[in-house]
Steps between C-alpha positions, in 0.01 A plus 500: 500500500480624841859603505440709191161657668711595847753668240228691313336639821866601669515705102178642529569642911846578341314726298258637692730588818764679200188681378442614887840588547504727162194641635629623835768699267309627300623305240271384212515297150197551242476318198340692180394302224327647146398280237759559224860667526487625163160705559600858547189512742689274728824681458367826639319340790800388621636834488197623692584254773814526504493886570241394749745255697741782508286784669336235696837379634604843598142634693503197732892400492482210434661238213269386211631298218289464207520150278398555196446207356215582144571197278675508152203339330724469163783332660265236645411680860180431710336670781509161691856502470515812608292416777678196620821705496360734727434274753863376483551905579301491780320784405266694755227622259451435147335790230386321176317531172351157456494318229093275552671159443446205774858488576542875586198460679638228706818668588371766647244345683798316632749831553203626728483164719863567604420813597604763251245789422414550165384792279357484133563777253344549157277188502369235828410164526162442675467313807849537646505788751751733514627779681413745209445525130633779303277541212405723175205622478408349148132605517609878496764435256252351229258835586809733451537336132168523407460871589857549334371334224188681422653793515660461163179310341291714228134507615369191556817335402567139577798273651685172504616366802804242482523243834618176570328158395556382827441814704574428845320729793723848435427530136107425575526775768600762190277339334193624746682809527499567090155358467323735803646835289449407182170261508451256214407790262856632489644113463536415116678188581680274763841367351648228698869335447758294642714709738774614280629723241479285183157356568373841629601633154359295265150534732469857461612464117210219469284757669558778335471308159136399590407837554416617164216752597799684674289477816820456767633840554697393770688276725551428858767204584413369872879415486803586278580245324456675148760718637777243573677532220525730151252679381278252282149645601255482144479896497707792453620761804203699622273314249310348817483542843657270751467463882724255657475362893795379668844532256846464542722750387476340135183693456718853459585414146156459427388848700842673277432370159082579570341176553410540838302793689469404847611248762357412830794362706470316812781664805748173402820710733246556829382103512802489585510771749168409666579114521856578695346736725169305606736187531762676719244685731331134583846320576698807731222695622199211461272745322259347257374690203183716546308297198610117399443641135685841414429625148710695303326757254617574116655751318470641190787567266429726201737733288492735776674296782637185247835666521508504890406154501741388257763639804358304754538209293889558431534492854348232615667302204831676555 
């Protein structure tokens, strides 16, 4: 036992004097790690930071290599696999979307005990401190919605809102958001479902089939999972309106064939870009963040700028 402890603490100053040397250089490893590899969120953050490595590397001269390492949730990947193979990488800051499990949790209170700075995008854990958190603002993205949606409502027209079962703390932040704009006189009904396309179908199908006073007149989906797949909504193009927060790139069958009027779309290319550069200005130039929490604001995407953000999508997905 106490030959294997002397051999774990020579590892550990192993590490820490390479991490020194690297430093001196100007040499530095960050890990990146989304929650799925398949989400085309994911896919064009890690655009966003990679483009953000690159400019990065040539301002201060110095070598950055990026390990991107967003599990394959359908092939059986984990973020605490992830994690534990970025500490075999030796990383020198890690940028995450957590997933709120115990395990995560526990990795990355252990990545920061040996030293490595961390930053959260998209979501946090409370109680672990961290160099920054790169966050949407989901309160302003529920109010941008609810004023999108009213502007399609006849007089006095009411809505249906579609959310999670389980909403965890970014869908109740639209929530507020929706609910401050509209007020409960513009809310026909709350719709909840499991997170997914099949289950989110037959809820607004249910919902739309105990509505026989016609009193819905339209719909807001807190996420997109209507839109994950073909067209199956209960209602015909431009029959209702619909107001969607947060979609992937599926939605822009739904926005071509009618279905949809609006999205509000969180920046998913510049989490990328902010969580590079705050993490590279702390480890060469030792320059915190001006805020621990840095919130990004919405957009809008309507038929006016829907084809421009279709482009920025092909990009980022090549």
């Amino acid at each position: 036992m106490l030959q294997r402890l002397c051999l774990l603490t020579l590892f550990l100053c192993g590490i820490s004097l390479f991490a020194q040397n690297r430093e001196l250089l100007g040499e530095y490893k960050i890990g990146f790690i989304g929650r799925d590899l398949d989400d085309a969120i994911y896919q064009a953050a890690h655009e966003g930071a990679q483009a953000a490595v690159l400019e990065l590397s040539r301002k201060y001269s110095i070598d950055v290599e990026l390990v991107i390492l967003t599990p394959n949730v359908a092939q059986g990947g984990s973020q605490v696999s992830a994690l534990a193979e970025l500490f075999i990488e030796d990383a020198d800051g890690l940028i995450i979307s957590p997933d709120d499990s115990e395990a995560v949790r526990n990795s990355i209170e252990f990545a920061i005990k040996q030293g490595q700075e961390l930053i959260y995008f998209e979501s946090q854990l409370p109680g672990i401190p961290v160099l920054a958190s790169i966050l949407a603002d989901e309160v302003e993205a529920g109010r941008m919605a609810a004023r999108e949606i009213l502007k399609k409502l006849p007089t006095k027209g009411r809505v249906a809102l579609l959310t999670s079962d389980h909403p965890g703390p970014e869908l109740e932040q639209r929530m507020r958001g929706l609910r401050e704009v509209l007020g409960y006189r513009r809310i026909e009904t709350t719709v909840t479902t499991a997170p997914d396309y099949q289950s989110a179908i037959a809820a607004i199908v249910a919902a739309e089939e105990a509505d026989r006073n016609d009193l819905i007149k339209g719909w807001v989906f807190l996420e997109d999972w209507p839109l994950l797949g073909m067209p199956a909504l209960p209602w015909k193009p431009k029959q209702l309106p619909v107001v969607a927060i947060q979609s992937s790139p599926s939605a822009f069958m739904y926005v071509d064939q009618g279905y949809l009027d609006a999205l509000v779309v969180h920046p998913y290319y510049d989490w990328g870009v902010q969580s590079v550069e705050a993490m590279i200005e702390k480890l060469h130039n030792n320059q915190a963040p001006a805020a621990p929490v840095l919130r990004t604001t919405p957009r809008l995407v309507d038929w006016r700028n829907a084809e421009a953000y279709r482009d920025n999508w092909k990009k980022w997905l090549k």
